[in-house]
N, C-alpha and C positions, 0 to 999 in steps of 0.2 A: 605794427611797425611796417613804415612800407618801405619797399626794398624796390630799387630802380635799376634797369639794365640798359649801358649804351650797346650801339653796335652798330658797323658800317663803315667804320673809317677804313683809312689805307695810308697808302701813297699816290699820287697823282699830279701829274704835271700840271704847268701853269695852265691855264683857260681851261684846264679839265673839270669834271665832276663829281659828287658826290653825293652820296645819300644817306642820312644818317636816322635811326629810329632809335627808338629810345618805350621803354615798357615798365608803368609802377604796378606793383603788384604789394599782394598785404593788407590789402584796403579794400572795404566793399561801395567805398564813395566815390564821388568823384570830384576829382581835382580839377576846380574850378577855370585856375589859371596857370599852366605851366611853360617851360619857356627851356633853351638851350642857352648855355652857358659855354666860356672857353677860355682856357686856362695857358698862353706859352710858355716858353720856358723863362723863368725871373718872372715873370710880371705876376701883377695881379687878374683874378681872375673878371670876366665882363658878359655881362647878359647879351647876348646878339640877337634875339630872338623870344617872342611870346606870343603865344596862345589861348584867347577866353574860351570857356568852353559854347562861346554863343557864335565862337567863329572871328572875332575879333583878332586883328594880329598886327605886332607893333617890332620896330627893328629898329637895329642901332644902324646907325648911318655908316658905317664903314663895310655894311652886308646889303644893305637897300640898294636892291633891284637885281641882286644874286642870290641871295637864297629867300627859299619859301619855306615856311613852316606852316604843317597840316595836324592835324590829328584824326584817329579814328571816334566817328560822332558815338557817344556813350560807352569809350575806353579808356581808361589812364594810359594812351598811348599815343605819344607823339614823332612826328619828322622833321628834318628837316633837309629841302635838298641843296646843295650847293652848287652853282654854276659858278661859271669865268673864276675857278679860284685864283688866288695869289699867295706869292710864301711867304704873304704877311697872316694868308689862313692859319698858318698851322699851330696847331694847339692841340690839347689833349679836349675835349668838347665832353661838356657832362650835362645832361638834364635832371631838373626839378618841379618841383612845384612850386609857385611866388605866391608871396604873401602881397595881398591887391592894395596893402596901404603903405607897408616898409619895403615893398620889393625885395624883403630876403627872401634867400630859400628855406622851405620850410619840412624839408627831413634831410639825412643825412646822406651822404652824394654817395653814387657808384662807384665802381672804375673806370669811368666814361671809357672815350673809346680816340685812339690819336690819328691825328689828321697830319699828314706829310705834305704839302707841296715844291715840288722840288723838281727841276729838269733830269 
């Protein structure tokens, strides 16, 4: 069973920063492809963010060219940082692991961790 832990979030103003990590544990493999997830309040949730573990990394266009998503090489452990947020960021932000052909995620989500921006 792998069990996934977010952590990092806050509060922070608009153009501010953030760094989020994110840790699977439970598992002695390694998750090929993971990715960050974000969730606001009503809506559905959206992938913003992924990770191959070859170093490959793909983003949804409403983060592209603000945040980076890293991992540590031979960890189930990923980041992600955010710059110039907006308080169209905030979200509760959860990572996974994706599935490389249906893009679900593929165990069962944390408590992620909530991202505020707000003046």
């Amino acid at each position: 069973q792998v069990q996934l832990v977010e952590s990092g979030g806050g509060l922070v103003q608009p153009g501010g920063s953030l760094r989020l990590s994110c840790a699977a544990s439970g598992n002695d493999f390694s998750i090929r492809l993971m990715g960050w997830y974000r969730q606001p309040p009503g809506k559905q949730s959206e992938l913003v963010a992924s990770i191959h573990e070859s170093g490959e990394t793909k983003y949804a266009d409403s983060v592209k060219g603000r945040f980076v998503i890293s991992r540590d090489t031979g960890k189930n452990t990923i980041y992600v940082q955010m710059n110039s947020l907006k308080s169209e960021d905030s979200a509760v932000y959860y990572c996974n692991g994706i599935h490389p052909l249906s893009r679900a995620p593929l165990y069962y989500w944390g408590q992620g961790t909530q991202v505020t921006v707000s003046p």
